[in-house]
C-alpha positions in Angstrom: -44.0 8.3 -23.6 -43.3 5.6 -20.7 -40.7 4.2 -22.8 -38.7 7.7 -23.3 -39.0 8.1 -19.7 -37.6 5.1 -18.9 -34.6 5.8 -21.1 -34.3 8.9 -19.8 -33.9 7.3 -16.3 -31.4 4.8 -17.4 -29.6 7.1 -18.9 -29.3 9.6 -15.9 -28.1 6.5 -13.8 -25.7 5.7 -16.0 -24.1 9.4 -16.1 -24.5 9.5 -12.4 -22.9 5.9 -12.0 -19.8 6.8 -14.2 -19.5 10.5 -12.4 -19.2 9.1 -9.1 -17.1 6.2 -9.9 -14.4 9.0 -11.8 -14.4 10.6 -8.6 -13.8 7.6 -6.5 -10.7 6.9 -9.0 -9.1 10.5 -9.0 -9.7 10.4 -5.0 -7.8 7.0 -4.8 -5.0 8.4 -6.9 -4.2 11.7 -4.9 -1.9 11.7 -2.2 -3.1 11.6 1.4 -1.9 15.1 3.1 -2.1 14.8 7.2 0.7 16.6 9.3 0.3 14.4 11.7 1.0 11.4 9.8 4.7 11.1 9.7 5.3 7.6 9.2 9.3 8.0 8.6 9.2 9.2 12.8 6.9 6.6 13.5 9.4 4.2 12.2 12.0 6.1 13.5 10.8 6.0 17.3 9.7 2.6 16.7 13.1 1.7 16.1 14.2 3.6 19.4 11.7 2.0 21.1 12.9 -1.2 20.0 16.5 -0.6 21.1 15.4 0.7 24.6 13.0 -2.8 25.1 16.3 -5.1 23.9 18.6 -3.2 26.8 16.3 -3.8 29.1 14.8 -7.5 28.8 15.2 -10.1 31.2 16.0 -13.3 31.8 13.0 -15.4 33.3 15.3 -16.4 36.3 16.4 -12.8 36.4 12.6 -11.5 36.8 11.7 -14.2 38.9 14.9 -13.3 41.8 14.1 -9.6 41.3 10.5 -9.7 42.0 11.6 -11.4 44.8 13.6 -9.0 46.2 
């Protein structure tokens, strides 16, 4: 009788182990679906940002007369 139990036990783990690791996999397979995840205007403002910083730098002699001003 212990020994069919025990089988019976392993045998449940096992069905449970491979249930849950199917629905890890078909989780890690569908796509992720947030609105407010855009990554193309992420990369898009990023790029503006970008811009914006590279017309505005400074020289280190440039900051260093204009914070003295």
């Amino acid at each position: 009788m212990a020994g069919s139990m025990r089988k019976l036990a392993v045998l449940l783990i096992a069905l449970v182990a491979t249930t849950a690791a199917a629905r890890v996999a078909s989780f890690a397979d569908a796509p992720i679906v947030n609105p407010a995840i855009d990554p193309a205007a992420f990369l898009r403002v990023a790029g503006e940002a970008i811009a914006h910083r590279d017309s505005h730098r400074l020289s280190e002699a440039d900051f260093i007369r204009m914070s003295r001003e």
